[in-house]
Structures are given as C-alpha cells and as structure tokens.
N, CA, C and O of each residue as an XYZ file, in Angstrom:
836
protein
N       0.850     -1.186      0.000
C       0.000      0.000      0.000
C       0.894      1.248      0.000
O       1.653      1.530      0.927
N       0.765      1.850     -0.934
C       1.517      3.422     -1.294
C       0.611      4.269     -0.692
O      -0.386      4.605     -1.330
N       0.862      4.834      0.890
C       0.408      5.617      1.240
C       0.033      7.217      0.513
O      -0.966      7.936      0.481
N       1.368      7.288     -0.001
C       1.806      8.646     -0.615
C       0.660      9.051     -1.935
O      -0.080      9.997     -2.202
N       1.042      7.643     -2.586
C       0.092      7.541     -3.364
C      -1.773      8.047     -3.134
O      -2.547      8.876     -3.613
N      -1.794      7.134     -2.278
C      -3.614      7.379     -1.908
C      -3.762      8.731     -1.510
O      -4.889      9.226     -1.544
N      -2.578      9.547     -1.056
C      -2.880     10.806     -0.379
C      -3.258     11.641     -1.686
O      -4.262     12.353     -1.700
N      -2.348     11.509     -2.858
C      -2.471     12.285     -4.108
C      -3.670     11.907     -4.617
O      -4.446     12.761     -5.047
N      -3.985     10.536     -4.636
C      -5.572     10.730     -5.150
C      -6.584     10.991     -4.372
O      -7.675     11.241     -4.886
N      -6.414     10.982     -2.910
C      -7.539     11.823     -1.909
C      -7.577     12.924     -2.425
O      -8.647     13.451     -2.731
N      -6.298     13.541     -2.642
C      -6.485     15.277     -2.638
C      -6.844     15.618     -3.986
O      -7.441     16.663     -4.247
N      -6.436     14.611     -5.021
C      -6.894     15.340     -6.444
C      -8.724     14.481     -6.303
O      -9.504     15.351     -6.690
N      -9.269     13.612     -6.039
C     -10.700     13.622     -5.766
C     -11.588     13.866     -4.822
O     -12.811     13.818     -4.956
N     -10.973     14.137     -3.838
C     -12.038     15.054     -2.818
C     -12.132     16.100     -2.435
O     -13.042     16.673     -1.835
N     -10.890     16.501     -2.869
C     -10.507     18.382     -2.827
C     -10.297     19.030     -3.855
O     -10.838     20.136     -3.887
N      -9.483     18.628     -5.025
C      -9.549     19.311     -6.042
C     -10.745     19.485     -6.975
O     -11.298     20.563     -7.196
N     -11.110     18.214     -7.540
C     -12.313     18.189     -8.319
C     -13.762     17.695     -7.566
O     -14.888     17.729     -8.061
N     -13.448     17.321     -6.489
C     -15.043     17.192     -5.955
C     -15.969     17.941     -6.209
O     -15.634     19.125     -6.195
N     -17.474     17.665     -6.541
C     -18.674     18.682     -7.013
C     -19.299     18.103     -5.570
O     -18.996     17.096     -4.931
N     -20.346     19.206     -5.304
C     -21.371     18.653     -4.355
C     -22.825     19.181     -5.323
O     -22.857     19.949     -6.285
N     -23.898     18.475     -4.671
C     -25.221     18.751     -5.215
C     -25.678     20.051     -4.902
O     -26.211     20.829     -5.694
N     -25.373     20.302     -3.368
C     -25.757     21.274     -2.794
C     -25.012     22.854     -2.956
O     -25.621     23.845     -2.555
N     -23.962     22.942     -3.436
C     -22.968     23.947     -3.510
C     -22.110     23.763     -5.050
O     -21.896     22.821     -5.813
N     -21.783     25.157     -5.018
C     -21.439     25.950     -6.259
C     -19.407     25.471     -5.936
O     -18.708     25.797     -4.977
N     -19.120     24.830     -6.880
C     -17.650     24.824     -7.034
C     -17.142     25.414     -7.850
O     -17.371     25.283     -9.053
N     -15.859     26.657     -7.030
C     -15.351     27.472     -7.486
C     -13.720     27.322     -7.163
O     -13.176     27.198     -6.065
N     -13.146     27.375     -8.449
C     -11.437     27.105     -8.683
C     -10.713     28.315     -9.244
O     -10.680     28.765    -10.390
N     -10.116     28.736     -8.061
C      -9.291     29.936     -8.018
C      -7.482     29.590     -8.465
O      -6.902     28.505     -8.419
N      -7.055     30.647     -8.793
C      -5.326     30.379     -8.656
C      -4.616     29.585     -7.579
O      -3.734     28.799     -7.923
N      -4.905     29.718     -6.411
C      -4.836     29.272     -5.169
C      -5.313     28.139     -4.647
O      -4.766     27.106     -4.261
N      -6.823     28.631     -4.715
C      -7.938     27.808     -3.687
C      -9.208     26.922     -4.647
O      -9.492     27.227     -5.805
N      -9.618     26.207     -4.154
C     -11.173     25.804     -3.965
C     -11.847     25.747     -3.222
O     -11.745     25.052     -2.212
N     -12.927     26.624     -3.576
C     -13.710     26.756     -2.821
C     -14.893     26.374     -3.088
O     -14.876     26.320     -4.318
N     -15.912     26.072     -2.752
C     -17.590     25.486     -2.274
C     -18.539     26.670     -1.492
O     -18.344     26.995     -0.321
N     -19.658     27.285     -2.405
C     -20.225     28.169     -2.283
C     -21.511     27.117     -1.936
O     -21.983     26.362     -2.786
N     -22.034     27.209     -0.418
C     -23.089     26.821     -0.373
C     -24.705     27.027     -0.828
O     -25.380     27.945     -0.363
N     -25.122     26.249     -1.600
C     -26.556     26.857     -2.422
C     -28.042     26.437     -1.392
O     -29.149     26.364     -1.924
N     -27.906     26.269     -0.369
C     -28.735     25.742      0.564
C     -28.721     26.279      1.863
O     -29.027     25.636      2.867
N     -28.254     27.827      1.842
C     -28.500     28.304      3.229
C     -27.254     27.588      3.642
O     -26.457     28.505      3.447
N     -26.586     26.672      4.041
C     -25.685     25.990      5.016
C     -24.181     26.476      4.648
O     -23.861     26.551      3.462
N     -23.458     26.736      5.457
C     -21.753     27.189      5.390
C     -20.945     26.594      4.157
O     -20.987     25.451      3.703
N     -20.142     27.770      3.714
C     -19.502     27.449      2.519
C     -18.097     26.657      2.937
O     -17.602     26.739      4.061
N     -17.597     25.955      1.954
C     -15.793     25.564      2.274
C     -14.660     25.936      1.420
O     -14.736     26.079      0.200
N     -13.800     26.057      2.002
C     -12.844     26.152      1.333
C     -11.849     25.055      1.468
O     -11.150     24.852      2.460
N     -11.859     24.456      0.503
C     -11.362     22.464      0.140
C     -10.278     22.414      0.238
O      -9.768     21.554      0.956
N      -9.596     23.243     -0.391
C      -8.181     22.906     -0.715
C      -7.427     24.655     -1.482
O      -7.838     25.554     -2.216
N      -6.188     24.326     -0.753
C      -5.304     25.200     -0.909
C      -4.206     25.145     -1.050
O      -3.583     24.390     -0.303
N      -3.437     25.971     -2.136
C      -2.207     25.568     -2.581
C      -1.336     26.882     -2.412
O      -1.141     27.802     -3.206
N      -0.784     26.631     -0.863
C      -0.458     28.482     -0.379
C       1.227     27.990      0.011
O       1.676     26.846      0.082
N       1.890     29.234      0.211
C       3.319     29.073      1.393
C       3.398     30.107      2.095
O       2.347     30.649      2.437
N       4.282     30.489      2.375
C       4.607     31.256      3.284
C       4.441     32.412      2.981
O       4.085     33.066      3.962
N       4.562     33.214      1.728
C       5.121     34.306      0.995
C       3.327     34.878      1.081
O       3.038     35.976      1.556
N       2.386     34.002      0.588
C       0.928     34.161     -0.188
C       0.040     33.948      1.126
O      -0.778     34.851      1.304
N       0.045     32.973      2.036
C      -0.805     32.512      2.466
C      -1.757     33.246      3.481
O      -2.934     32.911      3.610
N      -1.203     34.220      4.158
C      -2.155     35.481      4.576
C      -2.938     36.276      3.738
O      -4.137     36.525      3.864
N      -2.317     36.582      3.043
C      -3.304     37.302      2.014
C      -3.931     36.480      0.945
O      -4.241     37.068     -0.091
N      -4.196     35.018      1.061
C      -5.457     34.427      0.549
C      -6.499     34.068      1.342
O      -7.641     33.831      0.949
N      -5.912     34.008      2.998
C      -6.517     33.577      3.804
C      -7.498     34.795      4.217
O      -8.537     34.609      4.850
N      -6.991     36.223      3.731
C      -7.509     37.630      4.080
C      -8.695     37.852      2.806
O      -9.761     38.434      3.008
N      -8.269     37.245      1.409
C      -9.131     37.283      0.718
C     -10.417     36.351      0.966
O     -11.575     36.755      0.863
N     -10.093     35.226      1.260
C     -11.043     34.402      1.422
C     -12.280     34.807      2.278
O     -13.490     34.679      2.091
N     -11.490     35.377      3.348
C     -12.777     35.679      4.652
C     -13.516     37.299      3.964
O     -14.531     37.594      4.595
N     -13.168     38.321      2.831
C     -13.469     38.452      2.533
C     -14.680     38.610      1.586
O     -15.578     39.421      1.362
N     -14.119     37.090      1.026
C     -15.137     36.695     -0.603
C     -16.831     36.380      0.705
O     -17.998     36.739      0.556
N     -16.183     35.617      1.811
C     -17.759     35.058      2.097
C     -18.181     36.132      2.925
O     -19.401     36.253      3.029
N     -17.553     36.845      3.467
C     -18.092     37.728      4.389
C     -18.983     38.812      3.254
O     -20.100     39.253      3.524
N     -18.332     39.080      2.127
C     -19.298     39.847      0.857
C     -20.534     39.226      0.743
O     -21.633     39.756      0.579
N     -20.161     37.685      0.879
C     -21.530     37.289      0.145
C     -22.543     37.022      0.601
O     -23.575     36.620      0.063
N     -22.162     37.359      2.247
C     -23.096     37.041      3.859
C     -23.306     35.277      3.908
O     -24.402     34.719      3.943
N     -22.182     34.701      3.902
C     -22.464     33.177      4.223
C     -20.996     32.944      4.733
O     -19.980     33.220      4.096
N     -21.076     32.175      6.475
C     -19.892     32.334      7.127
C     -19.624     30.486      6.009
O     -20.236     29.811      5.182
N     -18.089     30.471      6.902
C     -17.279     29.020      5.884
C     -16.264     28.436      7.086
O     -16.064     28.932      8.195
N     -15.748     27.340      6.560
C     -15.223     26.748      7.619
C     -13.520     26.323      5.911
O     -13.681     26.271      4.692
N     -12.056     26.117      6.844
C     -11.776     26.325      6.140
C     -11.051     24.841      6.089
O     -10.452     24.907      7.163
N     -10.751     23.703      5.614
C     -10.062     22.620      5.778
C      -8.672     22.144      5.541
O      -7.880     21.992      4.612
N      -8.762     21.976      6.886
C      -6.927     22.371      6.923
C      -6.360     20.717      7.532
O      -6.470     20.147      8.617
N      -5.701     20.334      6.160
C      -5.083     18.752      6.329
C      -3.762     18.735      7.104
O      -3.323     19.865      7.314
N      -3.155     17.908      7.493
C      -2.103     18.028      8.552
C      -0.800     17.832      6.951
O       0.427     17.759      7.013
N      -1.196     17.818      6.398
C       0.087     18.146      5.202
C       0.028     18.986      4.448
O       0.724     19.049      3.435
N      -1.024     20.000      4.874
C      -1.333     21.520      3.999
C      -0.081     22.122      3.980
O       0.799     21.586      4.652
N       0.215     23.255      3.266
C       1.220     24.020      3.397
C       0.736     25.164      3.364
O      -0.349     25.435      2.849
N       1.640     26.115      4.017
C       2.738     26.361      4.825
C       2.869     25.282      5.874
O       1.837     24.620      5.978
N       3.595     25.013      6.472
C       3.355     24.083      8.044
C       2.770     24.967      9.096
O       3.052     24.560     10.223
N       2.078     25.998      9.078
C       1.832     26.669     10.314
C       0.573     27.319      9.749
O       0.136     28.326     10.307
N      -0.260     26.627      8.294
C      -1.606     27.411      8.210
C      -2.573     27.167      9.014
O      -3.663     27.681      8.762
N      -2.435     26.402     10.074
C      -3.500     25.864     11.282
C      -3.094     27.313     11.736
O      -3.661     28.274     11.216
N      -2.330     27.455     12.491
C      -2.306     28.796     13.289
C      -2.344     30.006     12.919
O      -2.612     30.928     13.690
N      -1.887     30.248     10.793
C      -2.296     31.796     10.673
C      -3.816     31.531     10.496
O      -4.497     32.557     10.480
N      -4.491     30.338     10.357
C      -5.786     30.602     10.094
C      -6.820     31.045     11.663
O      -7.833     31.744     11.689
N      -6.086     30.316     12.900
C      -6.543     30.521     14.189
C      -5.986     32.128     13.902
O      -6.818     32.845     13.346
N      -5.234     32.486     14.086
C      -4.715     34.110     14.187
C      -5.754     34.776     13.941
O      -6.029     35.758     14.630
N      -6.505     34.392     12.957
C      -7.574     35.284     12.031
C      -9.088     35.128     12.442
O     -10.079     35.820     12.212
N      -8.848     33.716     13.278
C     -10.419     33.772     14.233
C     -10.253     32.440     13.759
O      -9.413     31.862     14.449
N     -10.562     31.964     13.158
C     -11.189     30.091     13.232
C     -10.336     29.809     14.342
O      -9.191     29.965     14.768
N     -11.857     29.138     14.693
C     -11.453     28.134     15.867
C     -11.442     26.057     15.005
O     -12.223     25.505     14.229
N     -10.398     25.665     15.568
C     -10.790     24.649     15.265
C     -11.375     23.584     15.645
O     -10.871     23.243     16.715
N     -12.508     22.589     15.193
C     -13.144     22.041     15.646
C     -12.702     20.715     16.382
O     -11.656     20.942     16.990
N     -13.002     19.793     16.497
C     -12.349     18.426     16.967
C     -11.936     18.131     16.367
O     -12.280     18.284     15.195
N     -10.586     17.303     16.844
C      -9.568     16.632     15.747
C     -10.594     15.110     15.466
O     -11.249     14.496     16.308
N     -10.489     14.918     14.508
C     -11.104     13.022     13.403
C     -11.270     13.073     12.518
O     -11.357     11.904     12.144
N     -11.379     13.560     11.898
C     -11.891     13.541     10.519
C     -10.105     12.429      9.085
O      -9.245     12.914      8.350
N     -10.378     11.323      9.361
C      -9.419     11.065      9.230
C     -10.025      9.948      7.736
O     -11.203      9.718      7.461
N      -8.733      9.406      6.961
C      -8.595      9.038      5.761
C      -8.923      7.039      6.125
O      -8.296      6.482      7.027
N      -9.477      6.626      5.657
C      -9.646      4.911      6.214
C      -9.336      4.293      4.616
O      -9.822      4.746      3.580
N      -8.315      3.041      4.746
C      -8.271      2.467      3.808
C      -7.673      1.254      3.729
O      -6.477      1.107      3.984
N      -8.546      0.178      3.329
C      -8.173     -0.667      3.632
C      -7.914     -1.955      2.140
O      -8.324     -1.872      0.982
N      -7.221     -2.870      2.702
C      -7.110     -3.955      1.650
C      -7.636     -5.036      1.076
O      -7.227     -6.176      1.300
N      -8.628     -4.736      0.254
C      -9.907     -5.098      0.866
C     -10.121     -7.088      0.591
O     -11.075     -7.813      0.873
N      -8.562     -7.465     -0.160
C      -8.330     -8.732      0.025
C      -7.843     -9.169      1.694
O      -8.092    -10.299      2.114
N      -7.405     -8.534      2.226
C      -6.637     -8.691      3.779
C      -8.171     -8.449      5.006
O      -8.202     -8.619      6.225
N      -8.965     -8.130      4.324
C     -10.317     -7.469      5.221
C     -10.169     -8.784      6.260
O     -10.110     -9.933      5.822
N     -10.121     -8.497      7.540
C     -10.689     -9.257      8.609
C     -12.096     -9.918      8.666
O     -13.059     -9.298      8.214
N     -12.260    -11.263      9.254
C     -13.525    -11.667      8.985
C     -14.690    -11.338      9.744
O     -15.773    -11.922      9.724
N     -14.275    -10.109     10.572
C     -15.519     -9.907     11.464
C     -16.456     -8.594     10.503
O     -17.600     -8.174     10.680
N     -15.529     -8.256      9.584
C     -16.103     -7.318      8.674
C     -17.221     -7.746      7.401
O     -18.000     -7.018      6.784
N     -16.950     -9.292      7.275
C     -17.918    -10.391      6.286
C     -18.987    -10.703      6.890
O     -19.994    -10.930      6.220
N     -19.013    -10.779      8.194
C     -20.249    -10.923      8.821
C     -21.842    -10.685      8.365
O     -21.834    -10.086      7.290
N     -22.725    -10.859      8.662
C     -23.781    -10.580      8.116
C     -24.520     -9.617      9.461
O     -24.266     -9.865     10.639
N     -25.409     -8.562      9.043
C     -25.985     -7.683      9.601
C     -26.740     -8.218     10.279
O     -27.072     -9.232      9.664
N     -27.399     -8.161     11.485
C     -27.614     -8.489     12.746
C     -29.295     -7.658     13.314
O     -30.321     -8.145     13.790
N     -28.968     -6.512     13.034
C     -29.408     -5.257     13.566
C     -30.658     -4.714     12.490
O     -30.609     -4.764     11.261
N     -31.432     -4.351     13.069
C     -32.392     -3.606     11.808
C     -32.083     -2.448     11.363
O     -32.723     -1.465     11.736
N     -30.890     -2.328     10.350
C     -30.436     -1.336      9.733
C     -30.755     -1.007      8.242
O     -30.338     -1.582      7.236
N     -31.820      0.344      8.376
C     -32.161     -0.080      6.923
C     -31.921      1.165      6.361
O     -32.070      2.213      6.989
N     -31.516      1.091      5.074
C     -31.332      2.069      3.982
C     -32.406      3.166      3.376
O     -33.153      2.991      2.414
N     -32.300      4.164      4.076
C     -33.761      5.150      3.243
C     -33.819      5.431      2.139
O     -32.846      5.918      1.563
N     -35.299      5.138      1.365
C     -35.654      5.655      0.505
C     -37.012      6.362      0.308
O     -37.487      6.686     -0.781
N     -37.447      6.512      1.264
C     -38.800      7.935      1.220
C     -38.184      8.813      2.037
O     -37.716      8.301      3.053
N     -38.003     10.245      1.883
C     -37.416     11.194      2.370
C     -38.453     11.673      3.169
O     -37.940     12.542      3.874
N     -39.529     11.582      3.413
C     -40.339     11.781      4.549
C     -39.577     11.196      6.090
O     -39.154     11.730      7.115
N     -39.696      9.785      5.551
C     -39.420      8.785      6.995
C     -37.701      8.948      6.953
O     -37.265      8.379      7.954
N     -37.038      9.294      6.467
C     -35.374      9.775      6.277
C     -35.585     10.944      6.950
O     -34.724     11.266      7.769
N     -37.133     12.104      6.695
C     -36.608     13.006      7.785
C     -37.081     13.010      8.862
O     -36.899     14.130      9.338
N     -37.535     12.458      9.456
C     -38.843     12.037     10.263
C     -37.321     11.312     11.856
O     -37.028     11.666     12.999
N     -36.843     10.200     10.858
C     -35.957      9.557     11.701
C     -34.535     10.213     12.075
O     -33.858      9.958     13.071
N     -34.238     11.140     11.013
C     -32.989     11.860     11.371
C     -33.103     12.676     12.606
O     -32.512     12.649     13.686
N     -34.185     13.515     12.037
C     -34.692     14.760     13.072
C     -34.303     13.819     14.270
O     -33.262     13.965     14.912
N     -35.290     12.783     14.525
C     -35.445     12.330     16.599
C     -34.575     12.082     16.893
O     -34.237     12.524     17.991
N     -33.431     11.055     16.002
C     -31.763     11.023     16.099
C     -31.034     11.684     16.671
O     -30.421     11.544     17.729
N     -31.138     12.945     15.468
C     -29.759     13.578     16.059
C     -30.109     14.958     16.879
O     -29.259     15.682     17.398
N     -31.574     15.189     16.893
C     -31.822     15.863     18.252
C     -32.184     15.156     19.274
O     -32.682     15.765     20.220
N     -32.046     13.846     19.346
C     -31.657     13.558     20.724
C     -30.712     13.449     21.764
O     -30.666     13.586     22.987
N     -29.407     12.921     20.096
C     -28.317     13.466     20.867
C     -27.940     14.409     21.324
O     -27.417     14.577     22.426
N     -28.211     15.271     20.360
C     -27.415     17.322     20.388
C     -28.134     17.766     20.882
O     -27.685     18.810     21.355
N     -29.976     17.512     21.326
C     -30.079     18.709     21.689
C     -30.497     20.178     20.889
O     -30.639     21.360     21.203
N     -30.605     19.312     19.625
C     -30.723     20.999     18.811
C     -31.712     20.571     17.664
O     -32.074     19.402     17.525
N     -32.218     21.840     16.667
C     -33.032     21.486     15.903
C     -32.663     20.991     14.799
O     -32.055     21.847     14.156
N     -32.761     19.710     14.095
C     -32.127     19.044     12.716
C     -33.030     19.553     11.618
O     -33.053     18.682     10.748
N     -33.690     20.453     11.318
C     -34.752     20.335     10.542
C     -34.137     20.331      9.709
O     -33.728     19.242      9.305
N     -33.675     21.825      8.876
C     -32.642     22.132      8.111
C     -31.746     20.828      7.430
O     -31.894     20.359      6.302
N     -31.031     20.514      8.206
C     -30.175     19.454      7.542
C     -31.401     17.884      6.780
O     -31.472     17.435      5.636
N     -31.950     17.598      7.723
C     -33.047     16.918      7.384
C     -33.610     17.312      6.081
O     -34.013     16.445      5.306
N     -33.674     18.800      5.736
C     -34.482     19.131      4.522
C     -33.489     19.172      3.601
O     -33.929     18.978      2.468
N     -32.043     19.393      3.661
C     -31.459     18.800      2.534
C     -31.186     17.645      2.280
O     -30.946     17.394      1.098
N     -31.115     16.400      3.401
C     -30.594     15.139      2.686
C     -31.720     14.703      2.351
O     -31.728     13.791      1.525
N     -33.325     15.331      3.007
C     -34.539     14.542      1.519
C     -34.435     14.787      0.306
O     -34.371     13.914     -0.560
N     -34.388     16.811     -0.035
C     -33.996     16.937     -1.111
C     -32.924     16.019     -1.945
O     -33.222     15.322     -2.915
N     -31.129     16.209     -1.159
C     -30.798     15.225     -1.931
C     -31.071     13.998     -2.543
O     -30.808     13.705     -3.710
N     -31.842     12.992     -1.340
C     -32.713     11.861     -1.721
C     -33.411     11.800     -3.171
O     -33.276     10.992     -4.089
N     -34.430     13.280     -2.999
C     -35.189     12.851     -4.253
C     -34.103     13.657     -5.269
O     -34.651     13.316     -6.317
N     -33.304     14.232     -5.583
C     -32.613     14.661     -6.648
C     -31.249     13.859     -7.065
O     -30.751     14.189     -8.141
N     -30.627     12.872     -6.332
C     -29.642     12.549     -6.533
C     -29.245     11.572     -5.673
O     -28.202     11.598     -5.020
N     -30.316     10.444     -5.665
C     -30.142      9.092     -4.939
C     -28.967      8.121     -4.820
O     -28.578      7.503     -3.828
N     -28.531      8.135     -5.976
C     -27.422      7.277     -6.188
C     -26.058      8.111     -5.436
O     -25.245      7.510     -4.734
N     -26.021      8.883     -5.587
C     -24.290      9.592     -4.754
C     -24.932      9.549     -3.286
O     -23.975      9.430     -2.521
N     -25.898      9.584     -2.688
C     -25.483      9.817     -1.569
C     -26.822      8.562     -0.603
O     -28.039      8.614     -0.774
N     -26.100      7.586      0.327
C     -27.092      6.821      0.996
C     -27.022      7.255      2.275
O     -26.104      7.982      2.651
N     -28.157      6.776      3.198
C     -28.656      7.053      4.266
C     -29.469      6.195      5.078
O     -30.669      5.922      5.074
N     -28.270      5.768      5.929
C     -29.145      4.202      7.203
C     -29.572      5.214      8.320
O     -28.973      6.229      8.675
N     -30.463      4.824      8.676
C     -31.333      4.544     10.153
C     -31.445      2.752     10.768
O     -32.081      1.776     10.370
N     -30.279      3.025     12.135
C     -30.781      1.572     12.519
C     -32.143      1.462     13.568
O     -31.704      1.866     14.644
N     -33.128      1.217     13.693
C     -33.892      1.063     14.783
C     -34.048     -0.015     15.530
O     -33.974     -1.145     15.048
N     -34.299      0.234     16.885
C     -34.483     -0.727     18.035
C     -36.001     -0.981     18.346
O     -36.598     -0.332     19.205
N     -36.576     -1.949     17.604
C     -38.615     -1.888     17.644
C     -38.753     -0.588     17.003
O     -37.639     -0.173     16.681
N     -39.392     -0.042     16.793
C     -40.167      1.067     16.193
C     -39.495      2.516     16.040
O     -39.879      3.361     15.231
N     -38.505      2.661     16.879
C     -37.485      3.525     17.415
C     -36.459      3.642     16.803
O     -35.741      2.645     16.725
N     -35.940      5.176     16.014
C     -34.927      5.290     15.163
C     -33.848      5.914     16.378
O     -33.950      6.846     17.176
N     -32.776      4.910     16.088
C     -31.483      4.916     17.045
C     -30.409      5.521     16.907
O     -29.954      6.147     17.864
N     -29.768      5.485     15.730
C     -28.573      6.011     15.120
C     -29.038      6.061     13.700
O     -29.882      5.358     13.144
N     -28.378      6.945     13.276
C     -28.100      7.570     11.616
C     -26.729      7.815     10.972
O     -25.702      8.089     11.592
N     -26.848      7.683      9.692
C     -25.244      8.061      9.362
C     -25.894      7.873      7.893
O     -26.862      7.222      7.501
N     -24.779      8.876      7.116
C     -25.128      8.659      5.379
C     -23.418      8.534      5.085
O     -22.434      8.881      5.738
N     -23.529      8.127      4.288
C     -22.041      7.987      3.099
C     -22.590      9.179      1.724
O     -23.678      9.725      1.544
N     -21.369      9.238      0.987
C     -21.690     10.224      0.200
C     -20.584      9.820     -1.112
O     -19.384     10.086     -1.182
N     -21.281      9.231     -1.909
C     -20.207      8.720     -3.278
C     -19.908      9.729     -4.168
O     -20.695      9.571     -5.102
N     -19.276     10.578     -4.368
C     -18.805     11.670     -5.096
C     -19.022     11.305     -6.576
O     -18.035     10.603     -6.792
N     -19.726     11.360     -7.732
C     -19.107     11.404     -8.879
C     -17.973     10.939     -9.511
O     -17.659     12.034     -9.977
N     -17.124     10.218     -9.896
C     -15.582     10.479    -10.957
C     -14.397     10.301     -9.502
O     -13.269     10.782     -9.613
N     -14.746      9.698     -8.425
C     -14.073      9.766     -7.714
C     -13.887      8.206     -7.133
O     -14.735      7.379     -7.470
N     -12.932      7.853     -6.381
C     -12.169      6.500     -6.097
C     -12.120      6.626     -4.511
O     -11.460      5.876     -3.792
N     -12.730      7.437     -4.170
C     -13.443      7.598     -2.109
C     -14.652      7.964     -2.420
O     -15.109      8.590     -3.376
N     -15.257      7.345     -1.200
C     -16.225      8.100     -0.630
C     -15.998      8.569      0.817
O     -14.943      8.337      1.407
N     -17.087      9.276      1.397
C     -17.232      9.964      2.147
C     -17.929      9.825      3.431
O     -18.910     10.562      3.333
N     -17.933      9.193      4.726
C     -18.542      9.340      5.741
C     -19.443     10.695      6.359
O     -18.937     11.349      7.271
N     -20.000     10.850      6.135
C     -20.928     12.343      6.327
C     -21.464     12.054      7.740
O     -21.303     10.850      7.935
N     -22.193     12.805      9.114
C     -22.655     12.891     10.041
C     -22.330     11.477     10.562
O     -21.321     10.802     10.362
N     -23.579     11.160     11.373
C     -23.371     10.038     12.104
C     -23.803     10.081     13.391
O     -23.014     10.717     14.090
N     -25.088      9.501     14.202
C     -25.316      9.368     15.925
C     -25.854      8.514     16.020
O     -26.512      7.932     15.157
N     -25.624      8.144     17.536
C     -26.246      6.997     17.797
C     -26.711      7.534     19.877
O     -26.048      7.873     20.858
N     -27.779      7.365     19.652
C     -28.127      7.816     20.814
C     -27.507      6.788     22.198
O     -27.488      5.557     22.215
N     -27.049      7.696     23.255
C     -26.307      7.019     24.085
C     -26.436      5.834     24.856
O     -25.459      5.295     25.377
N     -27.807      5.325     24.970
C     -28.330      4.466     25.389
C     -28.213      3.208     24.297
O     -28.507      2.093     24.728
N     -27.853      3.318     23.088
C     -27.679      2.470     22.170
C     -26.419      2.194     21.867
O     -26.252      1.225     21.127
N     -25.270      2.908     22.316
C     -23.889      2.983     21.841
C     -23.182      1.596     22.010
O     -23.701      0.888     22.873
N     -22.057      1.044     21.331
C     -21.598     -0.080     21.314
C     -22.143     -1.472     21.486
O     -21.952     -2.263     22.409
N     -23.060     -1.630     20.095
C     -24.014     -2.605     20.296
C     -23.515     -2.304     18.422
O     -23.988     -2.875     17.440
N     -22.695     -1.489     18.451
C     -22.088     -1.966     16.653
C     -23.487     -1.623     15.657
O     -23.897     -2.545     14.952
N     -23.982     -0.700     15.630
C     -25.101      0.276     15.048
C     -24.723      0.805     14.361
O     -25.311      0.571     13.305
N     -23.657      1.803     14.210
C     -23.235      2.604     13.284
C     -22.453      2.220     12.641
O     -21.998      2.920     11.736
C-alpha cells in the first residue's frame, strides 16, 4: 500500500475536483472553494499556499464570504502548506473544531472476517425522504439537543434529486430510530465519504453505526 500515493488521489478527488449537489464549485489560482446553495456554510477544500501568499489568501477568502453574507469553515489537512496554516488561520479567528476527521483504507483482500459478517441489527437504507426526515430529526436531536430540521431538509432533497451519490441508514431498536449516518459517493471519484453520524447514548456499542 503506497500511502503517498492514496494521499495524491484523496487530494486530487475530494478536494480538487469534488462537485457537491448542494454547492457551487469554485477554482481559483490558489484555492477551492464550495459556495453553499442551501443556506448551510460554505468551504474552502483545498489550498495551494506558502509562506510568501498565504495570509493574504486567507484575508481574501474571509473576505469573498463575508461579501456574500455566508460564514465558511476552512479545511486544513495536517500536510497543507505552509506548516503553520493551522495557526495563521486561528490568528484570524477560526477556531478549530475536533480533531477526526481522518482518511480509512483498507485492503480489501486482507479485510478481517468480522467485517464479512452478516448484519444483525435492523439497519435499513432510506428511501422515502419523509421517513429519512422524520428519523434523522429524533436522532440527532436527541443526541445534540438541537433542531435538525434544516439538515433533514437537505438530505430529503438530496434523496429525491440525486439518490445514487449519496445513501442514508437509520438503525432502529422496535419502532425507534437509534442512530443515523449517510455515506456520500462523489461522482468520478475512487473515495467516498462518511458524512454525520449518531447513535443515541443508550444504544452505543451494540455496533449500530
């Protein structure tokens, strides 16, 4: 396994050319960026900065969204360059969120056999975006605490506009939606994507998600 390798095609298919359904992709000298078309925060994917440039793209950037009244979050890989754009980007206000968001890859002749297993659990795959939002919502405001509507109303939309790139389990316990999580198959690309994910605490490690 050529690590080095997989890193160059992470970054040339999930950062360079990635499209989303929901957002406008825009390719600058520098940057890519992701103009959100759904009300929800824009990104900025990928950046090709050093030392000399990298403040003053990072000054343009908070610019471009602050013009366009939609705040952004900016994604910063632990092999970005400069080596210190984590901290001119904190300098400038981002805070950063929890460290995980990490790369999984495996061989998929070497796969362990607890991974062949057969599903156990009533985990089922949505396809009416009603009951996709119905079950997200109680999900993941049970965990957080907060209102899912919003997000709920884009992954139905996505549902009915673009089924195939992006799936969405609900496992339930009797009648009761427990945990959620969607994957997200990009287009022209050789990853996919782990998107959200809960599992209410009373259900945790019972291998749901």
């Amino acid at each position: 396994m050529n690590l080095d390798e997989i890193r160059r095609l992470f970054t040339q298919d999930q950062r360079m050319q990635v499209e989303y359904s929901d957002a406008r992709r825009e390719v600058l000298p520098h940057v890519v960026r992701h103009v959100n078309t759904t009300g929800i925060d824009g990104t900025v994917l990928y950046a090709r900065l050093d030392a000399a440039n990298a403040d003053r793209i990072i000054e343009e950037q908070i610019a471009y969204f602050e013009g366009i009244g939609q705040d952004f979050e900016w994604k910063c890989f632990d092999y970005d360059e400069p080596p210190d754009l984590k901290q001119r980007l904190e300098r400038r206000g981002f805070v950063q969120e929890e460290e995980g968001g990490s790369v999984m890859v495996l061989e998929v002749r070497q796969a362990p056999a607890v991974l062949r297993q057969a599903v156990t659990h009533d985990v089922r795959r949505m396809d009416d975006p009603e009951e996709m939002s119905r079950s997200v919502r109680a999900v993941e405001g049970a965990v957080w605490d907060v209102d899912f509507t919003r997000l709920a109303g884009v992954l139905a939309e996505d549902m009915r506009r673009s089924p195939e790139v992006r799936s969405i389990y609900v496992a339930y316990a009797g009648d009761q939606p427990v945990a959620t999580a969607w994957i997200y198959f990009p287009p022209h690309s050789r990853f996919a994507s782990l998107w959200g994910g809960s599992t209410r605490a009373e259900y945790r490690g019972r291998g749901l998600y």
